[in-house]
N, C-alpha and C positions, 0 to 999 in steps of 0.2 A: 494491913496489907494482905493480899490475898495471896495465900500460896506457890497458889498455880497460875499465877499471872505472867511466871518468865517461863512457863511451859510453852509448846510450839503445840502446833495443831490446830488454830487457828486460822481462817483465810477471809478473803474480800471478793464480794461479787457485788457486779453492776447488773442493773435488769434495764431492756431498751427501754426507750423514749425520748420524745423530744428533747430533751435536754443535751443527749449524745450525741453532740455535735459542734462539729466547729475546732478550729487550729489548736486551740489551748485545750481541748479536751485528749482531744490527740497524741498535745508532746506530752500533758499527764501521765496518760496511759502507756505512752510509750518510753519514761522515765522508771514508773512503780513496777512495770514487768519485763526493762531491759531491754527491749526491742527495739526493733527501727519503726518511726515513722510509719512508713506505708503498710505497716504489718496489723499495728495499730488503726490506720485506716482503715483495713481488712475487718477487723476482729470488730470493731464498731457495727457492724451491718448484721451483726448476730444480737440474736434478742440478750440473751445468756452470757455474762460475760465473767466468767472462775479468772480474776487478775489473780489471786495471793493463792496457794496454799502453802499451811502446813509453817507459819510464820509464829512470832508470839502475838502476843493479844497487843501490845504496845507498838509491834510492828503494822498490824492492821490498820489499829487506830489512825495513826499517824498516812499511813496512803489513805484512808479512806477524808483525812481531814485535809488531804492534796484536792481531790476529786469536790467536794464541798465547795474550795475557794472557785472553783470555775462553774460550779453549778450544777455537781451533779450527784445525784444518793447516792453512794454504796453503802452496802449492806456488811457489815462484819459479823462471819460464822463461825459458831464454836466448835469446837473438837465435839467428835460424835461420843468419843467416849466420857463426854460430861452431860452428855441428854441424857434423860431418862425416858 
């Protein structure tokens, strides 16, 4: 097991595309960052989309494998202070 696995500083981002779209992308998105609906709707129309930070790596995982069942990437990012 890796140490720094229950460390936070992790996040999730989506990048546009066709994919982003449609009801079930939606209530996803707007379950994994607590929002409402229509705000979700909003934040869909940006290329760019920072859903998580600052989560554990376990936490990402798990939204980013919500995002997947409806069809769509997200990208899980590591804490900067593990890049080199």
């Amino acid at each position: 097991m890796d140490p720094l696995s229950g460390s936070k500083g992790f996040g999730l981002i989506l990048v546009g595309g066709a994919s982003m779209k449609g009801p079930k992308v939606v209530a996803v998105l707007s379950e994994v960052m607590g929002c409402a609906e229509s705000i979700a709707q909003g934040l869909l129309k940006k290329r760019v989309i920072h859903v998580l930070n600052d989560v554990t790596e376990a936490e990402a995982k798990a939204a980013a494998r919500k995002f997947a069942a409806v069809g769509v990437v997200a990208k899980v990012s590591e804490p900067k202070y593990f890049k080199r």
